[in-house]
SESEPA-373170 format. One record per residue (C-alpha): residue in three letters; x negated, y negated, z. Coordinates in pm, 1 decimal, decimal comma. Each point is the difference from the previous one (the first is absolute). Example, Ala and Ser with C-alpha at 12.3 -4.5 7.8 and 13.67 -1.06 7.14 Angstrom:
[node "ALA"; [-1230,0; 450,0; 780,0]] [node "SER"; [-137,0; -344,0; -66,0]] 
This chain:
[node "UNK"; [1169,1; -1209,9; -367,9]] [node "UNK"; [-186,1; 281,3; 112,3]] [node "UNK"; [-359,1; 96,2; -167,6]] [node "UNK"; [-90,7; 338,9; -116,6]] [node "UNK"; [-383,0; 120,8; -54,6]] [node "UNK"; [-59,8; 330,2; -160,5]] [node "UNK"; [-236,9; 116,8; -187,9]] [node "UNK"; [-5,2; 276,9; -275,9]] [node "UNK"; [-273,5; 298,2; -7,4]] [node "UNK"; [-49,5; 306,2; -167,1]] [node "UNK"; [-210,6; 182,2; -213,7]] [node "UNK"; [-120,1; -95,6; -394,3]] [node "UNK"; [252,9; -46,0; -205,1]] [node "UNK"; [300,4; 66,9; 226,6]] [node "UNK"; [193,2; -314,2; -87,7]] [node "UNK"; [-83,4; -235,8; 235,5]] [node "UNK"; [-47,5; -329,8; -189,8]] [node "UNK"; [316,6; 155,0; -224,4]] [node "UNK"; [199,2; 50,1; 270,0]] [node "UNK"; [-70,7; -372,9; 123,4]] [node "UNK"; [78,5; -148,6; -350,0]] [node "UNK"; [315,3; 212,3; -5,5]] [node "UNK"; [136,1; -128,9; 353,8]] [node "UNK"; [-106,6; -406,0; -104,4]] [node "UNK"; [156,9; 88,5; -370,6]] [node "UNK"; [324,9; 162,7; 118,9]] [node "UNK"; [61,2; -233,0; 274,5]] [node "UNK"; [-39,0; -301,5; -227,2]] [node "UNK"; [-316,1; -134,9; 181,6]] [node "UNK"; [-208,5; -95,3; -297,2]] [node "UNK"; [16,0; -324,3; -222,7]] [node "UNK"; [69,9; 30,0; -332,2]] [node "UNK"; [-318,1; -125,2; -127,7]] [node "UNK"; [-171,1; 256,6; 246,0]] [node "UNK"; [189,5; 247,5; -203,4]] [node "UNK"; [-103,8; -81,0; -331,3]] [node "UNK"; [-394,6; -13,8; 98,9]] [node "UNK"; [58,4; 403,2; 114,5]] [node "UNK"; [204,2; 92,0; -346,8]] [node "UNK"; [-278,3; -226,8; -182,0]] [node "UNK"; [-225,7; 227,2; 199,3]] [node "UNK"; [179,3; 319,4; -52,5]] [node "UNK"; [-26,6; -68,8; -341,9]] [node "UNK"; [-361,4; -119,1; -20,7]] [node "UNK"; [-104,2; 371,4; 172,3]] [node "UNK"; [211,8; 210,4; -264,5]] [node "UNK"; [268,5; 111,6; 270,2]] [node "UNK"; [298,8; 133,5; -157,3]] [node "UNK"; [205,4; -153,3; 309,5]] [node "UNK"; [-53,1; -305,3; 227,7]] [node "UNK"; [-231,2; 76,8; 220,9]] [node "UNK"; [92,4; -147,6; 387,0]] [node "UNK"; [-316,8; 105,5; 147,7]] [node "UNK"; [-119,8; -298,4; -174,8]] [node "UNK"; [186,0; -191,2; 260,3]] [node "UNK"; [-264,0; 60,6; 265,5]] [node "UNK"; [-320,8; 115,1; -147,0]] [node "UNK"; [-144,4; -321,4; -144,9]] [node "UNK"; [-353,6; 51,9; 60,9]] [node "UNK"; [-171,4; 52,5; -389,4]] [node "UNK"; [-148,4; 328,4; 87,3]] [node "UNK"; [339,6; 129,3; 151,7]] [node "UNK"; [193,1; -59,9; -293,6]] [node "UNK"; [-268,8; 178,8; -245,8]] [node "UNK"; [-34,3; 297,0; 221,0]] [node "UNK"; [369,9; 30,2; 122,8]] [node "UNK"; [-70,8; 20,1; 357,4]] [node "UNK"; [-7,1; -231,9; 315,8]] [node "UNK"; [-305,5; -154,0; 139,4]] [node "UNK"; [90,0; -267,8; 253,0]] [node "UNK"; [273,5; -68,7; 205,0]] [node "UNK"; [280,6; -182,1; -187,9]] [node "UNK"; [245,4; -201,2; 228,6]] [node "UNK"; [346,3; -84,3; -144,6]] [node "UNK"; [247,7; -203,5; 190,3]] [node "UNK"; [418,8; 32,0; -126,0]] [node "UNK"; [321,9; -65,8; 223,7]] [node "UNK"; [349,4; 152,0; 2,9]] [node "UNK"; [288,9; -109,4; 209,7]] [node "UNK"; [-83,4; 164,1; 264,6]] [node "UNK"; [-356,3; 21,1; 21,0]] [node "UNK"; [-335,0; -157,6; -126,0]] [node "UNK"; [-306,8; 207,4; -57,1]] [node "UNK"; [-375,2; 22,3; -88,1]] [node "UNK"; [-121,8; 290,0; -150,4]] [node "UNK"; [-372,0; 126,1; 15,0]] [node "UNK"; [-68,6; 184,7; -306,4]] [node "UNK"; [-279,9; 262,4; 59,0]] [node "UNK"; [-265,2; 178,2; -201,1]] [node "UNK"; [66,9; 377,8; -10,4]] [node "UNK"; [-432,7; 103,4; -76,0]] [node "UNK"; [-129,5; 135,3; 304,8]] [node "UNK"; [-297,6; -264,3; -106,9]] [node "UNK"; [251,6; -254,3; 119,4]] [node "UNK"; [125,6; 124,7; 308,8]] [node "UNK"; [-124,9; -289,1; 190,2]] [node "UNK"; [244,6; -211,3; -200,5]] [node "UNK"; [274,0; 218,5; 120,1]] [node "UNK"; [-110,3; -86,7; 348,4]] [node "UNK"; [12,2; -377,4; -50,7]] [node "UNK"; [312,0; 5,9; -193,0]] [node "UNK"; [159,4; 219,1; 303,6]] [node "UNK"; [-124,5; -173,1; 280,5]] [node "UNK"; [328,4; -218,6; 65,7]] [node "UNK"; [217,5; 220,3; -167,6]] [node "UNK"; [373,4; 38,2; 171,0]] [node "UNK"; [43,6; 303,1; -234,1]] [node "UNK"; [-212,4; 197,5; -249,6]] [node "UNK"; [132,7; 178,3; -278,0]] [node "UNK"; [-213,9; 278,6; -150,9]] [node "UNK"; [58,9; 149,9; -357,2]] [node "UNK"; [-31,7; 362,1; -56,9]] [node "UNK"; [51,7; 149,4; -380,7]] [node "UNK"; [236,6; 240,2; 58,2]] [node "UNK"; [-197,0; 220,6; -285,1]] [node "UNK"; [-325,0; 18,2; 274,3]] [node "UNK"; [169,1; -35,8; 325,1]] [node "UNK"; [-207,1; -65,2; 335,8]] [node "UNK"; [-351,6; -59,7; -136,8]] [node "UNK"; [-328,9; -96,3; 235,1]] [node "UNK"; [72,7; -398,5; -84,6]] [node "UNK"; [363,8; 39,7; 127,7]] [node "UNK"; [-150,1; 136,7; 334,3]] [node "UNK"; [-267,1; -250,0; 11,9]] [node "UNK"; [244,9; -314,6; -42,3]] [node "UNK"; [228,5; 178,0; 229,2]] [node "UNK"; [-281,8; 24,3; 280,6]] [node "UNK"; [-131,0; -372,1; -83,8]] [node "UNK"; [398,6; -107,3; 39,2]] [node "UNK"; [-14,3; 200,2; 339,4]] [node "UNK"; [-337,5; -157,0; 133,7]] [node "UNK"; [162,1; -379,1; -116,0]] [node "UNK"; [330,2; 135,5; 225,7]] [node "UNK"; [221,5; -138,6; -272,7]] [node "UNK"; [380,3; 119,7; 163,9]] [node "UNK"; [173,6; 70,0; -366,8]] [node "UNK"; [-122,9; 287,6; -269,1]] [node "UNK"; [241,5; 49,3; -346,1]] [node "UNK"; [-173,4; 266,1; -224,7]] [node "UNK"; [101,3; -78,6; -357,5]] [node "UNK"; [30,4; 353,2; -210,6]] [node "UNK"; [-64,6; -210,5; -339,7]] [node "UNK"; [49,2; 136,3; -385,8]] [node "UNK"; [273,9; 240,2; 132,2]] [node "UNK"; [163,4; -59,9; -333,4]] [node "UNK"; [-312,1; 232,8; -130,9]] [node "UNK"; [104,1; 278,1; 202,5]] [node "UNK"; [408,9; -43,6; -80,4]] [node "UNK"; [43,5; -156,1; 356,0]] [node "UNK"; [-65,1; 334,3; 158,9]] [node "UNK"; [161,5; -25,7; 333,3]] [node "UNK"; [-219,0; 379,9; 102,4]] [node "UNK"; [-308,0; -194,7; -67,6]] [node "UNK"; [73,6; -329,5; 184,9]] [node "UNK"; [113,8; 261,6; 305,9]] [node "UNK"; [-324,6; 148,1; -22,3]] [node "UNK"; [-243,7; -310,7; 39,2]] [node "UNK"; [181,7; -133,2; 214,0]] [node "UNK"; [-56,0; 326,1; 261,0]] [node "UNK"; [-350,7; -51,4; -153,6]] [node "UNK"; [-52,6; -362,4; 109,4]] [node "UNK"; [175,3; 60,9; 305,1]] [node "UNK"; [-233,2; 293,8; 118,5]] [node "UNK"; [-288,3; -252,6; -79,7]] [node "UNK"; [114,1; -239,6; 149,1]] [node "UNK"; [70,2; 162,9; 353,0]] [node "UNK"; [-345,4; 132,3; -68,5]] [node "UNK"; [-136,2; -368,8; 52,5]] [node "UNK"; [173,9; -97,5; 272,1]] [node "UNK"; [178,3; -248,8; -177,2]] [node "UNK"; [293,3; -158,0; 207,7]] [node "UNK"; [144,0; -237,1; -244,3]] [node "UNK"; [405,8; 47,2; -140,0]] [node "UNK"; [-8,4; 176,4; -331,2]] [node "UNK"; [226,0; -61,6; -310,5]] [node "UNK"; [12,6; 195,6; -301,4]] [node "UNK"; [129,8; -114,3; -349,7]] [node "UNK"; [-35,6; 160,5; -328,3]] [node "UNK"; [-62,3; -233,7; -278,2]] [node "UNK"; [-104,9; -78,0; -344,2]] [node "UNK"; [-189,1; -346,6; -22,6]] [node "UNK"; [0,9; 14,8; -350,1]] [node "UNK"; [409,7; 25,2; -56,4]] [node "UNK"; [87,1; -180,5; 344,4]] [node "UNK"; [164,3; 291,8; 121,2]] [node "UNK"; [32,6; -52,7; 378,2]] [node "UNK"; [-186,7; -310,4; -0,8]] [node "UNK"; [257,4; -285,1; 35,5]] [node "UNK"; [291,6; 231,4; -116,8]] [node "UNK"; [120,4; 311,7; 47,0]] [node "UNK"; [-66,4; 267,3; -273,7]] [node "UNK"; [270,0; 243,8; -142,6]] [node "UNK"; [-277,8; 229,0; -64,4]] [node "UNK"; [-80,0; 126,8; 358,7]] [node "UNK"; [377,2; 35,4; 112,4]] [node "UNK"; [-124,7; 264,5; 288,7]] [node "UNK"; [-127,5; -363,4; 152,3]] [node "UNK"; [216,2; -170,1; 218,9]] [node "UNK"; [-258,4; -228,7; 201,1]] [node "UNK"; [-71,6; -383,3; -31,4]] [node "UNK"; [-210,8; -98,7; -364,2]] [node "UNK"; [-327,7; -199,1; 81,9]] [node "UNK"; [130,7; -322,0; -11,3]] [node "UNK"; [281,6; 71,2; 263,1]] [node "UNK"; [-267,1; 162,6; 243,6]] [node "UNK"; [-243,6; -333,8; -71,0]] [node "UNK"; [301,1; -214,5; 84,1]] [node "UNK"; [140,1; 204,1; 300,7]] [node "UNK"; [-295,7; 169,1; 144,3]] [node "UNK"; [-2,7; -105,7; 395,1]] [node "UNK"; [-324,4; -261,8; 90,6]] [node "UNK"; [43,7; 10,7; 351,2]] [node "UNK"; [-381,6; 63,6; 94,4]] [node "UNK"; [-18,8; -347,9; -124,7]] [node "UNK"; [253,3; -188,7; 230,1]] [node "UNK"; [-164,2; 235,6; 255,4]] [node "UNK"; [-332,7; -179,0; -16,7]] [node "UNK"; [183,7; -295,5; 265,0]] [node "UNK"; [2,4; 279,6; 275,0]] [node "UNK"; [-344,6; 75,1; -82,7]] [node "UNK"; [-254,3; -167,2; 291,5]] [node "UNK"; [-93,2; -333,7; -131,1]] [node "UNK"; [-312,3; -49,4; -198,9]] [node "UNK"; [-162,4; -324,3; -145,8]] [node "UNK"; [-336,8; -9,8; -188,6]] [node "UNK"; [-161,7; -307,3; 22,7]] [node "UNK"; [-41,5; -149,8; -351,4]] [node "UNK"; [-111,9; -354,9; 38,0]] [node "UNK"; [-60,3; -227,1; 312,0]] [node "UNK"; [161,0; -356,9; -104,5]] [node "UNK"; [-156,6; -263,1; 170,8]] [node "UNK"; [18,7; -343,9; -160,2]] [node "UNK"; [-240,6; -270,8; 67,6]] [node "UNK"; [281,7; -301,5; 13,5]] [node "UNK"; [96,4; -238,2; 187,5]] [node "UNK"; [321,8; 116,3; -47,9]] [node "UNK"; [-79,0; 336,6; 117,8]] [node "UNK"; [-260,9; -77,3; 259,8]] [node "UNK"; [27,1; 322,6; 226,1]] [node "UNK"; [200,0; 206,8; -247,2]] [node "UNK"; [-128,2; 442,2; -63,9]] [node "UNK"; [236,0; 248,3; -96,5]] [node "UNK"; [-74,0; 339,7; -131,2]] [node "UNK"; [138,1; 111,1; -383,8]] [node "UNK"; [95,3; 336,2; -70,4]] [node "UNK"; [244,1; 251,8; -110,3]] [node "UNK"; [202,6; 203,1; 265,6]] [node "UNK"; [-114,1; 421,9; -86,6]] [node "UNK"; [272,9; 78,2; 286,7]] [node "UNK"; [274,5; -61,3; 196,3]] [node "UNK"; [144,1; -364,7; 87,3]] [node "UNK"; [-199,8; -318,8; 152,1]] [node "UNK"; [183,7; -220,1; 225,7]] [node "UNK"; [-67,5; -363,0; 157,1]] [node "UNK"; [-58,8; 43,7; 387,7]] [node "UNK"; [-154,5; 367,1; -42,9]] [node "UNK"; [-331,1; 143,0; 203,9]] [node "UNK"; [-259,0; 90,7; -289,8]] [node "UNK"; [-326,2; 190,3; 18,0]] [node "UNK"; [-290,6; -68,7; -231,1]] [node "UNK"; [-192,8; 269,8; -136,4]] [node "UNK"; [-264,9; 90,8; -20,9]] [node "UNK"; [-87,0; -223,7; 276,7]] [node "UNK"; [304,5; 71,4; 279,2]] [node "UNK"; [64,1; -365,9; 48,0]] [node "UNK"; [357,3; -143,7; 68,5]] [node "UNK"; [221,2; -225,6; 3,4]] [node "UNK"; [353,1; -90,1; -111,9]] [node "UNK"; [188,3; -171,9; -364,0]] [node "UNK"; [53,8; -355,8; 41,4]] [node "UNK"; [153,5; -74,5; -351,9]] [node "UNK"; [6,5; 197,2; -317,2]] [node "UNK"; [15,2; -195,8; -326,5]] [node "UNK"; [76,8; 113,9; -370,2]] [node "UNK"; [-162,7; -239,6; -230,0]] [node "UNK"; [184,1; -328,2; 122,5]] [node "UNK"; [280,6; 217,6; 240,6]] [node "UNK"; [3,8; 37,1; 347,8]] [node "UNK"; [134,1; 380,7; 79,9]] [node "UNK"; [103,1; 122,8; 342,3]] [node "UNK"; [-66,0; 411,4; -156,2]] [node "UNK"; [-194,9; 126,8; -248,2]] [node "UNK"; [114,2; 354,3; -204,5]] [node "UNK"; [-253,8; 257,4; -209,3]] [node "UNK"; [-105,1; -115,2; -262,7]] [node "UNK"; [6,3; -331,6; 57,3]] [node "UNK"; [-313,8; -261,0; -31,5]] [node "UNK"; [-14,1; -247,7; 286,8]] [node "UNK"; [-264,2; -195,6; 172,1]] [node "UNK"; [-4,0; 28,0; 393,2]] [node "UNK"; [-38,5; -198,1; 330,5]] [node "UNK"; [-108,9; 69,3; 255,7]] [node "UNK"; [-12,1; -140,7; 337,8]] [node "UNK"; [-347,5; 68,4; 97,0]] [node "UNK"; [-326,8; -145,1; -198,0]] [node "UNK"; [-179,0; 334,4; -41,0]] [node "UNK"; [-265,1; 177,4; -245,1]] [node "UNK"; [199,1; 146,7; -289,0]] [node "UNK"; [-111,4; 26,1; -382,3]] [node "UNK"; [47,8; 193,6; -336,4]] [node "UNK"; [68,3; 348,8; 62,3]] [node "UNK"; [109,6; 20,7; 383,9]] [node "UNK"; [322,6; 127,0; 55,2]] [node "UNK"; [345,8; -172,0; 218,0]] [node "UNK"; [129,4; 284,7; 143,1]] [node "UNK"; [299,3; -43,1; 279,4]] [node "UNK"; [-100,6; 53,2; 394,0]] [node "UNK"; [296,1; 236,6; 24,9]] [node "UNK"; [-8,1; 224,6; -343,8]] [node "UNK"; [-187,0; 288,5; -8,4]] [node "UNK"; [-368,5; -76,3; -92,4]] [node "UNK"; [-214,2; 109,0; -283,2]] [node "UNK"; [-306,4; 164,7; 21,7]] [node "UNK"; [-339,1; -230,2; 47,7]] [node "UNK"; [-305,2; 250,8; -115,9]] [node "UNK"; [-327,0; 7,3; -200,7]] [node "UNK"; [102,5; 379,7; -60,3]] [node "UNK"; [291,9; 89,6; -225,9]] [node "UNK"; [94,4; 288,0; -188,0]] [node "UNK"; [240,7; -2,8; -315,0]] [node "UNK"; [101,4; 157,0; -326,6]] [node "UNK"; [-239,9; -144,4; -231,0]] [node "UNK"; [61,6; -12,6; -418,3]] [node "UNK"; [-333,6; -22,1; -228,9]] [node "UNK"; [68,9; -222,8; -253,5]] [node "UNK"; [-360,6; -57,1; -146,2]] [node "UNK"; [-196,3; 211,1; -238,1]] [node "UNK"; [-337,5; -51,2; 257,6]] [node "UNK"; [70,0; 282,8; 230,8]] [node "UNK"; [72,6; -100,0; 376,5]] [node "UNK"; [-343,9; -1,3; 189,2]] [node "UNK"; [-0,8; 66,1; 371,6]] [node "UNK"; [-138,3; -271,0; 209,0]] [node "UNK"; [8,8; -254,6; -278,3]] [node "UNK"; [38,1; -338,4; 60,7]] [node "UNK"; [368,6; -105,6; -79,1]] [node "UNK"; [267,3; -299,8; 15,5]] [node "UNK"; [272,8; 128,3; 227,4]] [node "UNK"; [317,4; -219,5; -69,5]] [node "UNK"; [289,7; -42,2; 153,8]] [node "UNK"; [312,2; -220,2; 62,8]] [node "UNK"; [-214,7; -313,7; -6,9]] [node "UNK"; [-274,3; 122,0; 206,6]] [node "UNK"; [-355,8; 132,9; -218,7]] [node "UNK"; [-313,7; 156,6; 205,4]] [node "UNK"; [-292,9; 264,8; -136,3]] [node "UNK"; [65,5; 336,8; 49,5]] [node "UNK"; [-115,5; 329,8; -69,1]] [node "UNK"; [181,9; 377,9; -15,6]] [node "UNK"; [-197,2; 172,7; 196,0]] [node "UNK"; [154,5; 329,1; -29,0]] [node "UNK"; [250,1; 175,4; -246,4]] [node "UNK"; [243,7; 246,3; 188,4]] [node "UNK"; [141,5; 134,7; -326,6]] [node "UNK"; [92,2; -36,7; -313,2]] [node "UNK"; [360,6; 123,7; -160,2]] [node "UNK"; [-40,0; 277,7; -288,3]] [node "UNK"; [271,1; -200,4; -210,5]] [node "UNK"; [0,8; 378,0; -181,0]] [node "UNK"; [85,0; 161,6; 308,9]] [node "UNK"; [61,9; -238,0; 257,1]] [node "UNK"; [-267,4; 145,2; 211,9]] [node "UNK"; [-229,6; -164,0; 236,7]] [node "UNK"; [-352,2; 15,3; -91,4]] [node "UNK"; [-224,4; -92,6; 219,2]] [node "UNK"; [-410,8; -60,5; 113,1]] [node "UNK"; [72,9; -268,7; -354,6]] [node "UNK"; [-267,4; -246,8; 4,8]] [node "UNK"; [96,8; -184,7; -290,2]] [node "UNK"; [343,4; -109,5; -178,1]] [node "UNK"; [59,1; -45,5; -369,7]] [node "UNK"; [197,5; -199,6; -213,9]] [node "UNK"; [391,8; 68,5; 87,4]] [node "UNK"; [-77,3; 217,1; 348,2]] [node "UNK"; [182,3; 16,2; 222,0]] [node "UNK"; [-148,0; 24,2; 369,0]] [node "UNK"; [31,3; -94,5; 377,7]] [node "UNK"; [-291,1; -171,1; 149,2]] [node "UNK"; [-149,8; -115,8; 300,7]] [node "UNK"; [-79,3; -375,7; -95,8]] [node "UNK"; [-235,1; -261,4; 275,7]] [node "UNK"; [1,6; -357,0; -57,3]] [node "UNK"; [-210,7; -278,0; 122,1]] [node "UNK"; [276,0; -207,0; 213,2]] [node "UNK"; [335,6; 148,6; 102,3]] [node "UNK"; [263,9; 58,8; -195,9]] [node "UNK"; [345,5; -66,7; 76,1]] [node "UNK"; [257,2; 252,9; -152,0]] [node "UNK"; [299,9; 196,5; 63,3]] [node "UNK"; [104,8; 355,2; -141,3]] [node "UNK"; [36,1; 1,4; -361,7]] [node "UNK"; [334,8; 140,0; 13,2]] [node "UNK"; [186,6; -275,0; 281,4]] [node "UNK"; [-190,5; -275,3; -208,1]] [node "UNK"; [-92,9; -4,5; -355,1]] [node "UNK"; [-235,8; -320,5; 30,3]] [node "UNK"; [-150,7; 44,2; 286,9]] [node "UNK"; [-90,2; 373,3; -16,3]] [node "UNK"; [-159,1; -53,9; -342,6]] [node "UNK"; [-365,5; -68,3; -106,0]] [node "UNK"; [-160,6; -39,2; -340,7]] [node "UNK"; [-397,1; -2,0; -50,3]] [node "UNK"; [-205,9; -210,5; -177,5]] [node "UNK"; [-349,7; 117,2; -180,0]] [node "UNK"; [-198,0; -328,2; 166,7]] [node "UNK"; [-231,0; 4,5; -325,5]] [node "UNK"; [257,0; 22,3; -229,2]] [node "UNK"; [314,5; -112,7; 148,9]] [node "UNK"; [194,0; 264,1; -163,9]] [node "UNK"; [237,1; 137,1; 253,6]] [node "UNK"; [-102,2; 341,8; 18,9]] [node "UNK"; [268,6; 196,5; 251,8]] [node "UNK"; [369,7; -82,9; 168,5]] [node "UNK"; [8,3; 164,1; 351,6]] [node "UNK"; [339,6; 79,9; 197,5]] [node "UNK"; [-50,3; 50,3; 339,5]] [node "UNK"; [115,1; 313,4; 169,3]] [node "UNK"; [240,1; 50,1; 281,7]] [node "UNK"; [-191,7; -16,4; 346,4]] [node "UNK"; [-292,4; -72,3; -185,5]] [node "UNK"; [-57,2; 373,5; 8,8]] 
């Protein structure tokens, strides 16, 4: 079957982890005896009613303070579909959760209480789901059954969210759906108490929504970060070296020209093996080791790239969309683990073009500094060459996190920006 990712965001207290619980509840994707730990639970806190938040905030300090700290995956199946679900923090303290949780998302769905409407969080997660190019956006209008299921004041943030939205530059498809996490309404089926709604509930659009940017990733130009160089000492394997990775792009096939990077070396596929298989092609996302019919100088973090695809850019100098994640500010010319693929080098950012006013989506520039949770584009120069692509024709290899080398924390995840400009 076909796999879903989305993710939910929104502010505090929007119904995020509810609205989670209610779609695993109502489509009968919990165990009994996970069901009894949450009513146990309920219980234990003094709620009047089970509480399905529960479901997904397990962390001690989320279930004391009612809110979402980390990211909580959930995996549940349907006929027609299977899905994991990132389950995001709503704090602008843990934005850079959001980010993680989004980062392979096929579709994001973002909460907005229908009694606040568009709020500076809904614009920020709406920006961050623009900068991570994720191709589906449902906005949730949760606890409409506080305002009567107004259908004025659904019309009305939706013009709201779709003025923002436009605002951003935001590209992806849209869906609307008013809902009440709480009662179900909406959720997995219909509700008699919005009768002015005639479009799909949330479980309909989850199982029907259209994935095609994923079977489009076999037309993409082929990509193949080196992992792992296998080369057993046998005597069964005298003269054996193949190269281990996961195909980012497009479609590998026995007999075809390739081009390593960064080095501009070539040759061509002699055999293609998966574990103990012999394949003549190879499809995204597949992990395969490779062949080739030429001994030549390849290791970790070089790239297989084919002779006749278009080519990615080879560069110390890069320039992306760069989120803060760390409470140490961002320090200009410091000393950083650039990350990518499979490839890791030192860099530095040696300029920041601007940073985005989440307030008023402004560009402020002549920053020399970012904070937790900015948002920025930078000019970034690395000791060797990276290897990369646009962020938008290839999620893995137009993406860069970076690594504090004292601590090891990883500080920042940088997109990089069309034309590198």
């Amino acid at each position: 079957m076909e796999l879903l990712r989305f993710t939910t965001a929104g502010s505090v207290d929007d119904g995020k982890s509810t609205l989670i619980g209610r779609l695993l509840y109502d489509s009968k994707s919990i165990f009994e005896d996970q069901l009894e730990a949450v009513e146990q639970a309920s219980r234990n806190r003094g709620n009047e009613e089970v509480n399905l938040a529960l479901l997904t905030d397990g962390l001690r300090a989320e279930r004391e303070q009612g809110i979402t700290i980390d990211v909580a995956y959930r995996y549940f199946a349907t006929p027609k579909r299977k899905f994991i679900i990132a389950d995001t923090p709503g704090h602008v303290q843990y934005t850079r959760n959001m980010v993680t949780g989004a980062s392979t998302a096929d579709l994001a769905i973002i909460l907005i209480d229908v009694r606040n409407g568009v709020v500076e969080q809904t614009v920020r997660h709406s920006f961050i789901a623009k900068l991570l190019g994720i191709p589906h956006i449902t906005v949730c209008v949760n606890k409409m059954d506080l305002i009567e299921f107004s259908e004025d004041k659904f019309s009305e943030i939706v013009q709201n969210y779709r003025e923002m939205s436009a605002k951003i530059g935001n590209k992806a498809q849209l869906h609307f759906i008013p809902i009440s996490a709480k009662y179900g309404d909406n959720v997995v089926s219909a509700s008699d108490r919005a009768p002015w709604y005639k479009g799909e509930t949330l479980m309909e659009l989850l199982e029907n929504i259209s994935i095609e940017h994923k079977q489009g990733e076999g037309s993409q130009p082929m990509r193949l970060p080196v992992q792992y160089v296998i080369r057993p000492i046998s005597d069964k394997f005298p003269d054996y070296r193949a190269y281990a990775g996961r195909l980012a792009g497009g479609v590998l096939k026995v007999g075809e020209a390739v081009r390593v990077l960064p080095s501009g070396l070539e040759s061509r596929v002699k055999a293609i093996m998966q574990a103990e298989k012999t394949l003549d092609v190879a499809h995204t996302p597949e992990s395969v080791s490779v062949l080739l019919e030429d001994d030549i100088d390849i290791s970790r973090g070089d790239m297989l790239v084919g002779v006749e695809d278009t080519q990615p850019v080879v560069n110390q100098q890069s320039k992306m969309m760069c989120c803060w994640f760390n409470e140490q500010p961002m320090q200009l010319r410091k000393r950083y683990i650039v990350r990518g693929a499979v490839s890791e080098t030192i860099g530095m950012v040696q300029n920041i073009d601007y940073r985005v006013d989440i307030h008023t989506l402004e560009s402020i520039e002549n920053e020399t500094s970012l904070k937790m949770n900015d948002i920025a584009k930078i000019s970034v120069r690395t000791a060797n060459p990276l290897v990369y692509d646009c962020y938008e024709d290839n999620r893995t290899t137009g993406s860069f996190i970076f690594i504090d080398p004292d601590s090891f924390e990883t500080v920042g995840a940088g997109m990089i920006t069309r034309n590198n400009d």
